[in-house]
C-alpha positions as CSV (number, residue, x, y, z in Angstrom):
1,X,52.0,9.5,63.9
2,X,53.7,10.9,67.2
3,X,56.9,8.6,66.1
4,X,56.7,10.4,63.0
5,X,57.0,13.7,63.7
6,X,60.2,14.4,65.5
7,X,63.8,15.4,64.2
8,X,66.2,13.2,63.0
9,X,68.0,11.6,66.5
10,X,71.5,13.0,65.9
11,X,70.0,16.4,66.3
12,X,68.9,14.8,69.9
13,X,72.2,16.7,71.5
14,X,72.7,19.8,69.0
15,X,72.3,22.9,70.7
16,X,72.4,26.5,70.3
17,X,74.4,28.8,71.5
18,X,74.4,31.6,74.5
19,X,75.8,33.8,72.4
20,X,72.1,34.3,71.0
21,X,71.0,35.1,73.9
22,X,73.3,37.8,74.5
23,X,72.3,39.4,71.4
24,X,68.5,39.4,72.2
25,X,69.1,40.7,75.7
26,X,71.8,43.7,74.2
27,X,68.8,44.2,71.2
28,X,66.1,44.5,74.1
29,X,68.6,47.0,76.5
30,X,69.0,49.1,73.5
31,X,65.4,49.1,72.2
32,X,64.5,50.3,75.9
33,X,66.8,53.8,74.9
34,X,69.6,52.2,77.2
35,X,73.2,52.5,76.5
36,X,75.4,48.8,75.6
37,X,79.1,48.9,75.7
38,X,79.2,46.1,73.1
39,X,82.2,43.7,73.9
40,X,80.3,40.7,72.7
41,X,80.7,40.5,68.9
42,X,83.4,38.6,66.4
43,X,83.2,40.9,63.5
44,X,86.1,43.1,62.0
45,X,86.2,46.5,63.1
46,X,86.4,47.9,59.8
47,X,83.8,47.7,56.2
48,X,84.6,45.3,53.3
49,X,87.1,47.1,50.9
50,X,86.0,49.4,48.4
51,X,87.4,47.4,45.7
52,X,86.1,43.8,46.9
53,X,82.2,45.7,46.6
54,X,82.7,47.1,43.3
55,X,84.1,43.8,41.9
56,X,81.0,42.1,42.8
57,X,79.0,44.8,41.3
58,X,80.9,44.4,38.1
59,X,80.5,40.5,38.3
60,X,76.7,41.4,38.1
61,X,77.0,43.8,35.3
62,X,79.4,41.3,33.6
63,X,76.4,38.8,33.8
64,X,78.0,36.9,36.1
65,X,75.4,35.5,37.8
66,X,75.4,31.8,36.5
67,X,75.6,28.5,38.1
68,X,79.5,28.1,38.8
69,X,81.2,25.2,39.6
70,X,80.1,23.4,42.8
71,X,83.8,23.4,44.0
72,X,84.3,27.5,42.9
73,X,85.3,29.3,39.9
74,X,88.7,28.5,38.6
75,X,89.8,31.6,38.9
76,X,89.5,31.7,42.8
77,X,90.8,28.3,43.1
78,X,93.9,29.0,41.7
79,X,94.4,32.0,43.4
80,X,93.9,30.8,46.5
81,X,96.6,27.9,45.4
82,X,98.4,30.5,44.9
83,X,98.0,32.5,48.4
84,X,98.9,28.9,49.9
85,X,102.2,28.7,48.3
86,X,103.1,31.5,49.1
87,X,101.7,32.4,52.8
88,X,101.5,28.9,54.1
89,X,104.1,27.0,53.1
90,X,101.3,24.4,51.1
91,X,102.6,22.7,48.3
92,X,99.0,22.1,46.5
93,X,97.3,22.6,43.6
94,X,93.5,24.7,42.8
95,X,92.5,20.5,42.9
96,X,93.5,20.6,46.5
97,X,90.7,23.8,46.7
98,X,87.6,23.9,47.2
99,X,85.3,27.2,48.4
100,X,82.9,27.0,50.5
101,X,80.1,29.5,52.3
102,X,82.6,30.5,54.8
103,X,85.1,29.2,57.0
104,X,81.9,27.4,59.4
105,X,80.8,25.6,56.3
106,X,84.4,24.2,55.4
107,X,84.6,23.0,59.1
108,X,81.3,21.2,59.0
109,X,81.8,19.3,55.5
110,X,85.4,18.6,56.7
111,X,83.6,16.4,60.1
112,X,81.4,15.4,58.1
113,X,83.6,13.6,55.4
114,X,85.7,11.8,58.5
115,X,83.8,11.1,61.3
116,X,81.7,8.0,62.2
117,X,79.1,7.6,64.5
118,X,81.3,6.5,67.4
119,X,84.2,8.2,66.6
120,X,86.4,10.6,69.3
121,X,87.5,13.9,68.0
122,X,90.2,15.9,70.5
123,X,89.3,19.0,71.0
124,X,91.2,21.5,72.5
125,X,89.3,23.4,75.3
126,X,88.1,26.2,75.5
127,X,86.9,26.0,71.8
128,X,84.7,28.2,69.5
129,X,81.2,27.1,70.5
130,X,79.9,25.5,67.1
131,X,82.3,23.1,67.2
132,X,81.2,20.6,69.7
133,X,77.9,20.2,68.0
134,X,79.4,20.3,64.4
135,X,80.7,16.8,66.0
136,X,77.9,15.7,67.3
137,X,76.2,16.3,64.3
138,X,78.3,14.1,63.2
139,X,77.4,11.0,66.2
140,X,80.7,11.4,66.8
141,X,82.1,12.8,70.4
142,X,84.1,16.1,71.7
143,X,86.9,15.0,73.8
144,X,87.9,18.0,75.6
145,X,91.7,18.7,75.7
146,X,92.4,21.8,77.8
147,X,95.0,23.8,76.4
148,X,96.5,25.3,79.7
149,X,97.4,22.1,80.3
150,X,98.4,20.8,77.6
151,X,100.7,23.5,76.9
152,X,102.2,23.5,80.4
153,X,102.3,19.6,81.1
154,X,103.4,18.7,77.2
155,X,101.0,18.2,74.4
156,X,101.8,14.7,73.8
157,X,101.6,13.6,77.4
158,X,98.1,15.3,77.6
159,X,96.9,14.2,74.5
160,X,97.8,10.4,74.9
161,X,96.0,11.1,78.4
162,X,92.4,12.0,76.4
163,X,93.0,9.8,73.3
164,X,90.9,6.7,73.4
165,X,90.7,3.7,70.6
166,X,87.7,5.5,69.4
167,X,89.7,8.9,68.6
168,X,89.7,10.0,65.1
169,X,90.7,13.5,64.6
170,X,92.0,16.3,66.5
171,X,90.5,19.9,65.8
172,X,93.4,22.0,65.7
173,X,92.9,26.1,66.1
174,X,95.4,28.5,65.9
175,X,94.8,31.5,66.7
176,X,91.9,30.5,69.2
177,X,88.4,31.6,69.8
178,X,88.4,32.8,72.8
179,X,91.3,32.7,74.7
180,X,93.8,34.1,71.5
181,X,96.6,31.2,72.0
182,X,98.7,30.9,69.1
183,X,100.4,27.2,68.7
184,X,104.1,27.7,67.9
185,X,106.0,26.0,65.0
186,X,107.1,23.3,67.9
187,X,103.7,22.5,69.2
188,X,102.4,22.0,65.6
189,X,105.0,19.7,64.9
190,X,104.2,17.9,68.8
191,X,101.0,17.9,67.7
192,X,101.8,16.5,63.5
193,X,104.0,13.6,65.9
194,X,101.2,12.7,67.8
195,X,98.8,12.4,64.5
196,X,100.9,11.0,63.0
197,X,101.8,8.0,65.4
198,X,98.5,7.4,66.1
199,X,97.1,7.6,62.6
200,X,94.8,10.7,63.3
201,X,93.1,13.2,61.0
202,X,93.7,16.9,61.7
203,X,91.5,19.6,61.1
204,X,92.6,23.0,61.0
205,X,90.9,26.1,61.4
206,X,92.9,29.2,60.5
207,X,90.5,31.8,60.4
208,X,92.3,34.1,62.1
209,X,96.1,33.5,60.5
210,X,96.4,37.4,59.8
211,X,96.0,38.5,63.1
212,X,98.6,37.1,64.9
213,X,100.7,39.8,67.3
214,X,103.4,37.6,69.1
215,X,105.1,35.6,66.9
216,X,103.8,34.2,63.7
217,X,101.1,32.0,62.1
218,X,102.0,28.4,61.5
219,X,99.9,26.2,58.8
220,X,100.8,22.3,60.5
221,X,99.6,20.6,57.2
222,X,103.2,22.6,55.8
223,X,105.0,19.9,57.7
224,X,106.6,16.7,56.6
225,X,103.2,13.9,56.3
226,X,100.7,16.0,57.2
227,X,99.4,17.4,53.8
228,X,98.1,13.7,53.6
229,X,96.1,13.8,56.6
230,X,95.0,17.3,57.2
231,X,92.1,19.6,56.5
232,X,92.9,22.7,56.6
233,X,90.0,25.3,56.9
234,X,89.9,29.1,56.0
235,X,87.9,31.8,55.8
236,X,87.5,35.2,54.2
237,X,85.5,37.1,56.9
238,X,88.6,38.0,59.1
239,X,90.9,38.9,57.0
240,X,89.1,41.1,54.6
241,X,85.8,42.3,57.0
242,X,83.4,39.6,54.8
243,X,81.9,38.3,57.4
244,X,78.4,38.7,55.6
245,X,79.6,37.4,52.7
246,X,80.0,34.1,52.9
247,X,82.9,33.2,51.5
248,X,85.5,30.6,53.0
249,X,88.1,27.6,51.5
250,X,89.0,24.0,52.4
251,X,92.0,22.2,50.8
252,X,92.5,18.8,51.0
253,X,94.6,15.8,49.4
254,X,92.6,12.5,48.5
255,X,90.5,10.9,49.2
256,X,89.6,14.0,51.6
257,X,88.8,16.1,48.4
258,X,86.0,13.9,47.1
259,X,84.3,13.7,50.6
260,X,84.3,17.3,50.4
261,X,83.4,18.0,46.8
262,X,80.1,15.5,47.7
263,X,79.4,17.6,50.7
264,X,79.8,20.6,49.5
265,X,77.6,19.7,46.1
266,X,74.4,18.1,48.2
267,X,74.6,20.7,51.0
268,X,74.9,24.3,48.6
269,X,75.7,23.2,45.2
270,X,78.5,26.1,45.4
271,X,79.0,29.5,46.6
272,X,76.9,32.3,44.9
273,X,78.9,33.0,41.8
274,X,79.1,37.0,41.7
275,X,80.7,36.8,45.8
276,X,83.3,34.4,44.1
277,X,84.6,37.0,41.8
278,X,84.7,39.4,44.8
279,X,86.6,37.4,46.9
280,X,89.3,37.0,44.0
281,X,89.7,40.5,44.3
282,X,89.9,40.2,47.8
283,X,93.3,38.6,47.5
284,X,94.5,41.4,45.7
285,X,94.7,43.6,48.4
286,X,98.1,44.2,49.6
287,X,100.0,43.0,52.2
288,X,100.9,46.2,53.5
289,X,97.0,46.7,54.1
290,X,96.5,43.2,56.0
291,X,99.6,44.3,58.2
292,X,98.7,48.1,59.1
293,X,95.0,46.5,59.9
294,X,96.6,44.2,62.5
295,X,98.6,46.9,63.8
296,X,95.5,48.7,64.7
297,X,94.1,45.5,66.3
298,X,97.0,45.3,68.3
299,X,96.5,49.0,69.6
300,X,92.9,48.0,70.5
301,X,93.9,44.6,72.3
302,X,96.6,46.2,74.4
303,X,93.9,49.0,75.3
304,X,91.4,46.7,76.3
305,X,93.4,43.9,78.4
306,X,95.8,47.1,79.9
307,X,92.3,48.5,80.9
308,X,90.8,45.0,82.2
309,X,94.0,44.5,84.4
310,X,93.7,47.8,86.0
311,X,90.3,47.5,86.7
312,X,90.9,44.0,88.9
313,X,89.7,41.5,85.7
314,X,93.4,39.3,85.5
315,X,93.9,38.7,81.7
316,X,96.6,37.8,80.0
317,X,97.9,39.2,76.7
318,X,96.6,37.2,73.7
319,X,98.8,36.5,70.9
320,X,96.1,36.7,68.6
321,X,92.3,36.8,67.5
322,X,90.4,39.3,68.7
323,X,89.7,38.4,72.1
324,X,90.3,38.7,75.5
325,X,89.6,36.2,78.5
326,X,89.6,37.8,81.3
327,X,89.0,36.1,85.0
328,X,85.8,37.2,86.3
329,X,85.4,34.9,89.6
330,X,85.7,38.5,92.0
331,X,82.0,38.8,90.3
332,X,81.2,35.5,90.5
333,X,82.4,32.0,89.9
334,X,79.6,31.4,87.5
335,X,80.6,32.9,83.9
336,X,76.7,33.0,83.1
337,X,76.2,35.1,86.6
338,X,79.1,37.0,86.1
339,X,78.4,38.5,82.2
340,X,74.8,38.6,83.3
341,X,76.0,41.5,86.3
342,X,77.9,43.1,83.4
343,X,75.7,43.4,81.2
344,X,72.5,44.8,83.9
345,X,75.0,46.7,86.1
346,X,77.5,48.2,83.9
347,X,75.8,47.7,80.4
348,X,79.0,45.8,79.3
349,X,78.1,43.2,76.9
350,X,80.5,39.9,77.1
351,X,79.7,36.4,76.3
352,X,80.4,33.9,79.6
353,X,83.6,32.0,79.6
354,X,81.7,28.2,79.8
355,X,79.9,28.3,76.5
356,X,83.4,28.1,75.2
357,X,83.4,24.5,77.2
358,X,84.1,23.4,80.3
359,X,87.3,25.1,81.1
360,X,86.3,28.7,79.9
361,X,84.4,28.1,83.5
362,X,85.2,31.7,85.2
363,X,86.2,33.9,82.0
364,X,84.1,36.5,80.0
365,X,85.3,36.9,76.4
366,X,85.7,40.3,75.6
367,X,86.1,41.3,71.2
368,X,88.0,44.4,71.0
369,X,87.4,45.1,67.3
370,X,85.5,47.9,68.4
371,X,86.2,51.4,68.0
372,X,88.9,52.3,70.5
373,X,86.8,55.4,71.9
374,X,84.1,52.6,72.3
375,X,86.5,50.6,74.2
376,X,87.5,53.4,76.5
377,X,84.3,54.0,77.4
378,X,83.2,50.3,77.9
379,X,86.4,50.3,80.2
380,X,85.3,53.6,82.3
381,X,81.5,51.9,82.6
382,X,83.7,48.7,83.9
383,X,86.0,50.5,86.2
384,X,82.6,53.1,88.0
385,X,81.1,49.3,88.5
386,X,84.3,47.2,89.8
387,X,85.6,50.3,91.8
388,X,83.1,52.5,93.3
């Protein structure tokens, strides 16, 4: 009976993550009356259009509110075909599509349709914290790739040095959570060689392709051979402030798709029909919107990392994302320490630099999609605790 009851054995090594923790501990300061400077969160600064909440209304008044096809409403696929096309240089098809309860559901039926128990994934380091135990979900294993080095010694050279005969995949981020490096059209195509030449799959999170400052968002599965062997992962909660919502995309060439449309039909049997029809009018919005709202994420980022700088926190510019990743090490060398003196002294919230892997070791991330007046105020509580 003791054998019996226990979890299944791949859930052995799934965590969760800090970033929980923070939450509770800024929910508890506050509850106590006390004052959080909230640096901590991932969510858009601004409320779901107007338009994208009263489409879903009229979806419900429309009666709506059917089962809809496992792999999303026509509709949607095609217009997200369409968005493809047209933004990311993808030559596919609405059967390339399929929707999916948003962008961290895509990712984990994307591992789950390729990897093996056994199998290596490279992972470039630091990486959004779910995505190590999506992998191990998966019996597979994170091989951590650190992307300092890789982009100053050569991505090739540092990939073949953490490949192994087990590697499968390489999960591929651009813009990154939490440092905010953008890969260049050149390092995608390094990176598409080095698939390529070793028969690799890549996934390919682009969650955050509209907020990119410096430069511009590349899509590597728009280069020659790699529609064939990439998954390429997107969500609606950046873009168009739905994080709640739910609502995200995969696309995919055979036999990719079928693993997909499996996973996706045995895990949620589809995305709730009446946010469907409100992420179609999502994609309506105009361009000129999307830009203007990253021109006010750029006036917040330069705010914050300006202020970080000048209060003795070294940080570099970030080309994209919402983040900063400051050095912290003049409060301690231990991230956990370090946003833990934050957060008591100075009631800044951040979320320590290692939970982001190995080599986010003595960083805080810092989200500036905050209100700027928020931000300056974070930044004077910073500065009265840094220099007294």
């Amino acid at each position: 009976m003791a054998d019996a009851m226990r979890l299944a054995k791949r859930l052995d090594e799934v965590g969760f993550s800090d970033i929980v923790q923070v939450r509770n501990k800024v929910m508890e300061l506050r509850a106590a009356g006390q004052t959080v400077h909230a640096f901590h969160g991932g969510e858009p600064f601004f409320e779901t259009p107007s338009t994208v909440k009263y489409a879903l209304i009229c979806a419900a008044a429309g009666n709506k509110t059917r089962y809809a096809p496992s792999s999303g409403i026509e509709p949607l696929r095609h217009a997200i075909a369409a968005k493809l096309n047209a933004r990311n240089g993808l030559e596919v098809s609405a059967e390339n599509v399929i929707v999916t309860t948003g962008g961290a559901h895509a990712l984990y039926v994307a591992f789950q349709a390729v990897l093996d128990p056994g199998d290596d994934v490279l992972l470039f380091s630091p990486y959004w914290t779910p995505i190590r135990e999506m992998v191990t979900g998966c019996q597979a294993r994170a091989l951590l790739v650190p992307t300092a080095t890789a982009r100053s010694a050569g991505l090739t050279r540092t990939l073949e040095d953490f490949s192994t005969p087990h590697t499968r995949a390489i999960y591929y981020n651009t813009p990154q959570n939490p440092t905010g490096t953008v890969f260049s059209r050149q390092e995608a195509e390094e990176v598409a060689a080095f698939a390529k030449k070793h028969d690799l799959i890549v996934i390919a999170d682009e969650a955050y392709e509209d907020l990119v400052y410096d430069g511009e968002h590349f899509s590597i599965a728009s280069l020659p051979g790699m529609a064939q062997r990439t998954i390429s992962t997107y969500t609606f909660s950046k873009t168009y402030a739905m994080t709640g919502w739910r609502v995200g995309y995969a696309v995919a060439k055979e036999p990719f798709m079928s693993g997909l449309r499996k996973l996706v039909l045995y895990s949620v049997n589809g995305v709730s029909t009446m946010t469907q029809w409100a992420a179609l009018e999502a994609l309506r919005i105009p361009r000129s919107d999307i830009d203007a709202r990253r021109e006010e994420y750029r006036q917040r980022r330069d705010l914050l990392v300006n202020g970080l700088n000048e209060a003795g926190l070294p940080c570099e510019m970030p080309q994209g994302a919402f983040y900063a990743f400051p050095r912290v090490t003049r409060i301690s060398k231990d991230s956990r320490t370090a946003a833990k003196m934050l957060l008591t002294k100075a009631h800044v919230a951040t979320i320590p630099g290692v939970v982001f892997g190995g080599q986010g070791e003595g960083h805080v991330r810092f989200g500036y999609a905050i209100d700027p007046q928020a931000i300056e105020e974070g930044l004077a509580a910073l500065r009265k605790y840094l220099l007294p």
